[in-house]
N, C-alpha and C positions, 0 to 999 in steps of 0.2 A: 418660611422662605430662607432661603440661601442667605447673610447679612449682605446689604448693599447691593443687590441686582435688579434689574430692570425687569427680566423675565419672570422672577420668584414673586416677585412687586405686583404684575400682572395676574398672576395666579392668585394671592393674597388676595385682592380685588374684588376676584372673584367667588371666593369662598365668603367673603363680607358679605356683599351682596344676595348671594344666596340668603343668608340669616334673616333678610329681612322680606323675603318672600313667606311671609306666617298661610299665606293658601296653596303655597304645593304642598302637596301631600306626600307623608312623612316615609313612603317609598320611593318616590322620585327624587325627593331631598336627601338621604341615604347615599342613593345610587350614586346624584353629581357630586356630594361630598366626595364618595369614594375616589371618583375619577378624578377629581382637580386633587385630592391628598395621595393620589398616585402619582401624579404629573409632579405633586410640588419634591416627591421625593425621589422619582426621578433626574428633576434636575438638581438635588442638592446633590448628586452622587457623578456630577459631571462639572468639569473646570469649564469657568466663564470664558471664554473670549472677548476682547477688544482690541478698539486699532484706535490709533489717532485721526481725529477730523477733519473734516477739509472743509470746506468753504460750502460747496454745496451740501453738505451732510446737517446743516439746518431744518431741510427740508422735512428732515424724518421726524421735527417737532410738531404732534395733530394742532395745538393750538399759540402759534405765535405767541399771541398777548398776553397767557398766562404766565408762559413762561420769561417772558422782556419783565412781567410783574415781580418773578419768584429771582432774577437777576439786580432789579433795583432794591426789594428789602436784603437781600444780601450785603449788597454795596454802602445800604442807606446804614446796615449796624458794623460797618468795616472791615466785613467780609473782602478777600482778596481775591480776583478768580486766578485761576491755577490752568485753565484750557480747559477742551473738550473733548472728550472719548465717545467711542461709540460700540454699545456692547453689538456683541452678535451671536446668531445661533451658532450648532454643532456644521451647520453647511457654508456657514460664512455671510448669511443673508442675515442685514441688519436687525435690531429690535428695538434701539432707539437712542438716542443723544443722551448724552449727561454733561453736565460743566459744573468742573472741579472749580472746591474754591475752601480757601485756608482762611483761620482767623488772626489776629496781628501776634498772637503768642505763638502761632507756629503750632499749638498743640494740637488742636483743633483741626481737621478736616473734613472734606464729604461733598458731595453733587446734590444737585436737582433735575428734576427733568419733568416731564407732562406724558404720561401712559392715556391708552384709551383703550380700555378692555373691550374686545368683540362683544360681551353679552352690554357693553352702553353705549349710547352716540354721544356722550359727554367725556371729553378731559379733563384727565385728573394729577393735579399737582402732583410731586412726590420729593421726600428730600429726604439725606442720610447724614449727619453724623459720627465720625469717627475719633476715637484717642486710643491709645497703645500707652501702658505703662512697662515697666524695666523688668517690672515682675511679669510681667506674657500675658498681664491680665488686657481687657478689652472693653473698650466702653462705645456703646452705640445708640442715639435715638432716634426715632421714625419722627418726623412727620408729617403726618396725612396717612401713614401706617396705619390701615387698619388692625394691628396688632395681633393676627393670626400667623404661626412660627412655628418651623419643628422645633424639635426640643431642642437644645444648644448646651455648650459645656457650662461649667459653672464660670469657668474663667471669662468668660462671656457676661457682659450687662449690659441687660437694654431694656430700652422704657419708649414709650410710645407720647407722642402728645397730636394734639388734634393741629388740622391745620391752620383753622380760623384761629388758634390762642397765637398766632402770629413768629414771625421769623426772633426777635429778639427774646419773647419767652423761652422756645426752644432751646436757642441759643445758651441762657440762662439757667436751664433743666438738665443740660448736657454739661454745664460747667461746675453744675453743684454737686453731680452725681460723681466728677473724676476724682482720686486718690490727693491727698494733701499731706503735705512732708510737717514738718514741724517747724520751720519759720514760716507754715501758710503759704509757699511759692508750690508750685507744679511742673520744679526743676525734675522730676523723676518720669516726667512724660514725655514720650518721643516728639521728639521736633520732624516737622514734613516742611522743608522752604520750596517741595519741587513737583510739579505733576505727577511725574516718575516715583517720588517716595511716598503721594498719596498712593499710588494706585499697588505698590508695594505694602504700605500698611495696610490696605483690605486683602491681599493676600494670602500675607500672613495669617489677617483674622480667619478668610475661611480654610486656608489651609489647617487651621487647628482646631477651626468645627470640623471637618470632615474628620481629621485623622481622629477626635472624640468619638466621631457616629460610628468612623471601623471598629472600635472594638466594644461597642454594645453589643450582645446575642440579636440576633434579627429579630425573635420575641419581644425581647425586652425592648427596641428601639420603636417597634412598630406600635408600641403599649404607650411609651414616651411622647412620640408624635400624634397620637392621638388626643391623645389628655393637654399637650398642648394647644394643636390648633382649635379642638371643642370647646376648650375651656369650659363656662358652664353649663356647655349642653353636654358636654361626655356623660354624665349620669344616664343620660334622655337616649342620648344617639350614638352613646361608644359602642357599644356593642354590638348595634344595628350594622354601623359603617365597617367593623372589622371582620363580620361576618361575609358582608357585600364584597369585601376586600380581599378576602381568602377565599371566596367564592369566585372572584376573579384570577385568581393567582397572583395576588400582590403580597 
């Protein structure tokens, strides 16, 4: 997925999912991989949209109570919220709430929100992540991320954790993973005090995934992205899916 989207989140989702249908049979499983690792590379090759919230833009949350939950462990490990965005497709028609929110060093930011993928009648948590170091490098992690990704620059890190290992471990995973200067502070990390300079550091982030995936050969990236989101089914089902894929003209 695209870092930090709601859309790519959904796709992701879906591609999970799939994995754990072991009785489709291993052409029809092929095929919908193909389509959803077309779609997801579709939209990585399109800029996000958002607007700012309004009052009624709650709505577009499928399950209140998760997310009032996924609001309170925030608050409860002193998370600050930052506001609420709302991404949208390429027509302007919604895709779903996120609420920003920073940690008290400022380094730290990232959303949550509650997706409900069309192939489930269950909502599902989601949360992101973010730090920017001086160096361009980039630190990200999912969770509730089913950990399915195109491939990404090196400058790029990210790591997955589950959702049940709770808000404060995450919290914890993303704080050990960032860069450390030599009196131990994480004075060389971008400071976010404002909605606006969260939604600027993801940005940037995928503005410098994308401009990495321009100058892969389209061979070489579609090879990339495969072995990523397969992980260790690419042995089993690389070569099935990129045939399916070039058979389609993707």
């Amino acid at each position: 997925m695209m870092p930090g989207s709601v859309v790519g989140a959904l796709v992701v989702f879906i591609l999970a999912a799939l994995e754990i249908r072991r009785r489709a049979s291993v052409e029809k499983k092929v095929q919908t991989l193909a389509r959803q690792i077309e779609n997801l590379r579709i939209f990585a090759a399109r800029k996000t949209k958002n607007r700012l919230a309004t009052p009624t833009d709650i709505s577009l949350v499928p399950d209140p109570a998760v997310f009032a939950a996924a609001e309170r462990e925030a608050l409860d490990v002193g998370l600050s919220i930052l506001g609420d965005l709302v991404e949208e497709r390429a027509d302007g028609s919604p895709v779903g709430l996120t609420r920003w929110f920073a940690d008290p060093t400022r380094h730290i930011c990232g959303w949550f929100s509650v997706i409900k993928p069309q192939s489930s009648s269950a909502a599902t948590p989601a949360m992101m992540f973010f730090s920017e170091s001086a160096a361009g490098e980039f630190y990200f992690t999912g969770r509730g991320d089913p950990g399915r990704s195109l491939a990404h620059p090196p400058a790029l890190h990210r790591q997955t954790v589950a959702w049940a290992d709770g808000m404060a471990r995450a919290l914890d995973r993303h704080h050990a993973a960032l860069p450390k200067v030599v009196d131990g502070g994480l004075s060389e990390l971008t400071k976010v005090e404002s909605l606006d300079a969260a939604r600027a550091l993801l940005d940037r982030l995928r503005e410098g995934t994308s401009a990495w995936r321009a100058k892969q050969s389209m061979d070489a990236l579609l090879d990339l992205d495969l072995r990523a989101v397969l992980k260790e089914r690419f042995a089993d089902l690389g070569s099935r899916v990129l045939k399916e894929m070039k058979r389609r003209g993707k």
